[in-house]
N, C-alpha and C positions, 0 to 999 in steps of 0.2 A: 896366479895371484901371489905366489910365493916375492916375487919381487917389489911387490908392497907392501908387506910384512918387512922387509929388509930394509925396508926406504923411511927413517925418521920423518922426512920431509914429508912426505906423501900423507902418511897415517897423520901427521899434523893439521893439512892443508884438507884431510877428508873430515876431520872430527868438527876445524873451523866451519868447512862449508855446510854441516849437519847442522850445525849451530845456529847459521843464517837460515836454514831453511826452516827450522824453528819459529826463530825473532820474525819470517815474515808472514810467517800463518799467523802466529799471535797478532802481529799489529794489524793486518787485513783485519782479521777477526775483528779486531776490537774496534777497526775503526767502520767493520758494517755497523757493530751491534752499537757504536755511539750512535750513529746515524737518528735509526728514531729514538734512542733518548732523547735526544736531544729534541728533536720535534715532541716528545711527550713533556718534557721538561721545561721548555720554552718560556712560559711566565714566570719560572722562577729564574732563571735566567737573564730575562728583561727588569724583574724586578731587584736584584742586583747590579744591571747597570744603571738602574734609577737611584739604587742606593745610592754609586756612584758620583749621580747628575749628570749620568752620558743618555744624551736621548738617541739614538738609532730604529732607522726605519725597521719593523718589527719584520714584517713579511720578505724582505730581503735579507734581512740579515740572518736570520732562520735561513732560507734560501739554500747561502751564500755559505755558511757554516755547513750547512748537509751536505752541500756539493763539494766542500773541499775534504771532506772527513770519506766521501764516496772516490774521489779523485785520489786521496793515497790508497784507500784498501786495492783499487787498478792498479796505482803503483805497486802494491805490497805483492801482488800475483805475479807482475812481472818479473818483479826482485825474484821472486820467488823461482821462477820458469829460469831466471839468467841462472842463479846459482844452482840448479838442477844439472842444467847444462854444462857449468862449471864444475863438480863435482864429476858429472858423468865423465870429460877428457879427461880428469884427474887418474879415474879409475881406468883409461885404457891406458896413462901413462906408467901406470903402475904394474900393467898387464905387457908394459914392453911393445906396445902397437900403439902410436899415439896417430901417424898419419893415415889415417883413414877419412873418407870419401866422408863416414857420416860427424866426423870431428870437423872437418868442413864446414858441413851445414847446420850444425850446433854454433860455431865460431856465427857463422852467417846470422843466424837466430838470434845471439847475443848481440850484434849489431844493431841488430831491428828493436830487440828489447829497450837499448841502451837509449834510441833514438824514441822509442815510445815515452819511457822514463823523464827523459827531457822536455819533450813535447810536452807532457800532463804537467810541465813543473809551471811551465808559462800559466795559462789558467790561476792554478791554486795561488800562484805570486801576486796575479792581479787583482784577487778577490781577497788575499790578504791584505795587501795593498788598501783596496777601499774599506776594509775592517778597519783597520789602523786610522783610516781618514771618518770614519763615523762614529770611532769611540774615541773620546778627545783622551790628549796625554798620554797616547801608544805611539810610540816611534818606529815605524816597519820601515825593515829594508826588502828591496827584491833585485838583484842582479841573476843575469843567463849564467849556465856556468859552460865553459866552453871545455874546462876537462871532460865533461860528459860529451861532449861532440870528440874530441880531440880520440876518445876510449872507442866510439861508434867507427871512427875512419881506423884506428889501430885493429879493429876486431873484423875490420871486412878487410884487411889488409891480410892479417893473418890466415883468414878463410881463404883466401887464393892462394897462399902457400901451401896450407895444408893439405888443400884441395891440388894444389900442382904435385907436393910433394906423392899424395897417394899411386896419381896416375904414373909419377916414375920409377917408382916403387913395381906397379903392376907391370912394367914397361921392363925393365929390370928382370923381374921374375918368368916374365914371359920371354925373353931370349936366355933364360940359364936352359 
């Protein structure tokens, strides 16, 4: 561990990733416990967008709101699981052993995260989307984001390096 103490970079990139791993408990967190606020909350809610003069279907839009507020805290565990993962290569980087077999399957995992993450985004877009269209005078956008694809194929790319790299490594060690 001596060589992450030495490494500015490292003790940097371990303190940011503590950080996220923070910010994503809180936001899960907060976006279970809005959950039934919100359904406890509901008429005063509705009667705000009456102050308005937005009529919105009541039962769906309740709905439609819990489920998007349930659909990040999924996100916010993921985040959560990816930067775990992140932090953990960080620290074998720092230990002077970065290829190894289970840095592999962490990279692997973050792939899978990355694509879960994307997936749940579709959804929440569409139901924001119809928010936007049943409260008059909200202007929403929703596009895909394809940097999150583009991070999913870089992250399983790198898993097979990593994963190659181990086995030559053991390959190596095993003819010295």
């Amino acid at each position: 561990m001596a060589t992450f103490r030495q490494d500015p970079l490292l003790a940097i990139a371990r303190i940011v990733l503590t950080f996220l791993l923070g910010l994503a408990v809180f936001v899960g967190a907060a976006m279970v416990l809005a959950a039934p606020v919100m359904l406890i909350f509901r008429d005063k809610v509705f009667a705000e967008l009456a102050a308005q003069h937005m009529t919105v279907p009541h039962g769906a839009f309740v709905a439609a709101v819990v489920a998007i507020l349930l659909m990040i805290a999924a996100m916010a565990a993921m985040a959560f699981l990816w930067v775990r993962h992140l932090r953990r290569i960080v620290d074998t980087v720092g230990q002077g052993d970065p290829f190894t077999p289970l840095n592999a399957v962490r990279l692997r995992a973050m792939a899978w995260l990355t694509i879960g993450i994307e997936a749940i985004s579709v959804p929440i877009g569409a139901l924001v989307l119809w928010i936007g269209t049943v409260t008059e005078g909200n202007d929403v956008d929703f596009g895909l984001s394809f940097g999150g694809v583009l991070l999913a194929l870089v992250l399983f790319i790198l898993a097979r390096v990593f994963r190659k790299g181990a086995e030559m490594r053991a390959e190596l060690e095993g003819t010295v």
